[in-house]
N, C-alpha and C positions, 0 to 999 in steps of 0.2 A: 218625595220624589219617586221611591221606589213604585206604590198606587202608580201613579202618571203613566209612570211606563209600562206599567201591567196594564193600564186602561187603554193606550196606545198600542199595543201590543192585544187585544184582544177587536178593537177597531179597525185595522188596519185584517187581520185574519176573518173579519165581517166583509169588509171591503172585497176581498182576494175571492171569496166563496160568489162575489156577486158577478163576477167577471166571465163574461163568455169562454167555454172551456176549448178554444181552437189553439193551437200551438202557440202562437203569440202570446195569447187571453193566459196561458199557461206557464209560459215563461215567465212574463215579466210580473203575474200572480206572485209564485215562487220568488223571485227575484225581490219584490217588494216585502213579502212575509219573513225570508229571511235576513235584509236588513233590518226590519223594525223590530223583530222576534229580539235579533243579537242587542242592538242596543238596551236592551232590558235588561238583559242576561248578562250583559260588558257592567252594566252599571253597577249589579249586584257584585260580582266581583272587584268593581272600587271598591265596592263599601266594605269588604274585607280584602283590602289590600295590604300587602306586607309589610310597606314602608310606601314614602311619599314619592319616588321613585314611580315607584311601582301605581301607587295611585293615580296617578299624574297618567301616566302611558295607557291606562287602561279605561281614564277618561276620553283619553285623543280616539282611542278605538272605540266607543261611545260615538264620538264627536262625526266622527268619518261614515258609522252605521247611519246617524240622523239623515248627514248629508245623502247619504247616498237614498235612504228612504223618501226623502226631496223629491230627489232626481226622478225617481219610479212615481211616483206621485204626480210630477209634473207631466210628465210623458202620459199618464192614466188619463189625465184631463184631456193633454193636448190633442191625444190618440182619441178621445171621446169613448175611451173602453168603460167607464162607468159617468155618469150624472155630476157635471160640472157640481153641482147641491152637496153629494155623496162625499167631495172629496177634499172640499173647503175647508171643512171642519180639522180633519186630520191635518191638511196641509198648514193650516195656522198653528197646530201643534206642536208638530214639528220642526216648524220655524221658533216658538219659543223653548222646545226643549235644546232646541240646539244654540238658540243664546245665553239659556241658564249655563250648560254644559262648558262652551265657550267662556264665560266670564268663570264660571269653576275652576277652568283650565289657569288660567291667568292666575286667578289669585293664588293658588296651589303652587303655581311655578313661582312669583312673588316673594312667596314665607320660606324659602330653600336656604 
C-alpha cells in the first residue's frame, strides 16, 4: 500500500506541474498536491501508530486527504484545466484507495 501511495503521490505532482500557472491553475495545483502528498504521509504514520486508537484516527486523516484529493480532481476535469485522459487514471485511484482505506477503517474500529 505504502508503493500505491508513493505512485499516487508522484502522479498526482505530474499532473499539478502540467497545469497552466495563472492563479487559479495555481491554487487548486497546490491544493490538490497537498492532499494527495498528505495522504501518503498520514498513511505512513498508521503504519507506525502507537496503538489502535491512534491507528484508527490517523486512517480517517488518510481517508478525508483521499476525499478531498477527489474533489480537486473532479473540479481539474470539470474546469478542463487538464485532459479529461490525464486525470481518469488518478481519478480511478483515488476512488479505490479510498475504499481500501474506508473498509480499513471499519475493520480496525470492529477488533476494539
Amino acid at each position: 500500500m505504502a508503493e500505491r501511495f508513493l505512485d499516487f503521490a508522484v502522479g498526482i505532482i505530474k499532473l499539478a506541474t502540467k497545469i497552466d500557472k495563472t492563479s487559479v491553475g495555481r491554487h487548486i495545483a497546490g491544493q490538490l498536491t497537498r492532499s494527495a502528498t498528505s495522504a501518503g504521509a498520514n498513511y505512513q504514520e498508521a503504519c507506525g501508530a502507537e496503538s489502535k486508537k491512534d491507528f484508527v484516527h490517523k486512517l480517517q486523516v488518510v481517508l478525508k486527504e483521499l476525499r478531498e484529493s477527489s474533489y480537486w480532481l473532479k473540479l481539474i476535469k470539470k474546469a478542463e484545466l487538464i485532459s479529461e485522459k490525464q486525470c481518469d487514471s488518478l481519478m480511478d485511484e483515488a476512488v479505490e484507495l479510498t475504499r481500501i482505506i474506508a473498509k480499513s477503517v471499519v475493520t480496525a474500529k470492529s477488533r476494539r
